[in-house]
N, C-alpha and C positions, 0 to 999 in steps of 0.2 A: 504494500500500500504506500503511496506517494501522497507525502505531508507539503504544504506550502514551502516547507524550506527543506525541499529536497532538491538535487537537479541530476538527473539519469538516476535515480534510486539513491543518491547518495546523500548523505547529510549535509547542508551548508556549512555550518561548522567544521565539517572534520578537514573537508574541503582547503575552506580558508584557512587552516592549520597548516594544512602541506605547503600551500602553499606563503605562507610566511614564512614558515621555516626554512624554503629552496630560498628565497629570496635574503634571508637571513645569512646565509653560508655564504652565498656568493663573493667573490674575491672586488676588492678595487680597482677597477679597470679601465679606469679616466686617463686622459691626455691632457694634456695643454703645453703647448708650443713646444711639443715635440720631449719632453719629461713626462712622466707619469705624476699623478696628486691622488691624496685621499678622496672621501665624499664630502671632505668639507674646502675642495679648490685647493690646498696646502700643497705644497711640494714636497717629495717622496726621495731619498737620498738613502744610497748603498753607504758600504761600513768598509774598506779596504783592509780591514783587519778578522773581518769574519771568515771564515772558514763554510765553505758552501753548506747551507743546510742548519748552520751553526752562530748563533750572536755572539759578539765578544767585548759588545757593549752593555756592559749592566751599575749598579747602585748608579752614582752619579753620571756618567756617563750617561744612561739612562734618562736623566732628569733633563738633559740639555738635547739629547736625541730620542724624543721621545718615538720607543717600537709602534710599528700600524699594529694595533691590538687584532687579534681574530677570536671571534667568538665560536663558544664551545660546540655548535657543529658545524662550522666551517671544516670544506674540505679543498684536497686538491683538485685544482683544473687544469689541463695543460700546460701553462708555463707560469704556474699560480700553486704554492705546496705554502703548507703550515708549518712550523716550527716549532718546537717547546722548548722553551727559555730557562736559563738558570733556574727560576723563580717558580717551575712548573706551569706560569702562563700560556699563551698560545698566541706566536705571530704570523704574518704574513711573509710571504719573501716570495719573488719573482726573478725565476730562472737560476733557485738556489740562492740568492743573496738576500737576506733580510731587509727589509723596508723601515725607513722612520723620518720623522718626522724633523726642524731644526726648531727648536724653543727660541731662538731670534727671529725668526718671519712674523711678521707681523701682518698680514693678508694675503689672500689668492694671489698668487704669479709672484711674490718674493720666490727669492731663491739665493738669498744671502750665505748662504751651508754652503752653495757648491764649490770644491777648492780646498776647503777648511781644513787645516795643517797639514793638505796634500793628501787627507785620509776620504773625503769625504766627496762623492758626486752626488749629483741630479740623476736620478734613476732612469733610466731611458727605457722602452719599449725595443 
């Protein structure tokens, strides 16, 4: 039997669950002027010192590059893998290199970090 908030037999609900959650996992996969950014326009910067698959920036460190967090069922997408950090968190990394952020940008399209003691790029696609 078919209730108002069904659609093909299925509950609305359970529905709208799936799909929040696929949408919930999915990776950061924005551009701007040729760098990749978070979902909040920010520019997105590799770690020269990570070890593919591996962060090797943590406590302070940490605090000035902050990691693109990933939530607890985020998975891998083709050139998009998760990461578990010192701290047992869960981050993002693109093409093996961790992702983060620079706590000196101050709005969308800074990209003040790129350069930064010769350790530090603009993450490219």
């Amino acid at each position: 039997m078919r209730t108002p908030f069904s659609i093909g037999g299925f509950l609305l609900p359970a529905l709208l669950a799936v799909a929040s959650a696929s949408a919930f996992a999915a990776p950061p996969a924005a551009t701007a002027d040729g760098a990749l950014v978070g979902a909040n326009g920010m520019s997105l910067y590799v770690f020269d010192r990570d070890a593919a698959g591996k962060s090797a920036c943590n406590g302070p460190c940490a605090t000035n590059w902050p990691p693109l967090m990933a939530p607890a069922g985020a998975a891998a997408d083709g050139d998009w893998t998760v990461i578990a950090r010192d701290d047992g968190s869960r981050q993002w990394a693109y093409k093996g290199k961790p992702l983060y952020f620079w706590s000196k940008d101050q709005k969308a399209g800074d990209h003040s970090g790129d350069g930064f003691n010769g350790l530090w790029h603009l993450a490219r696609p």
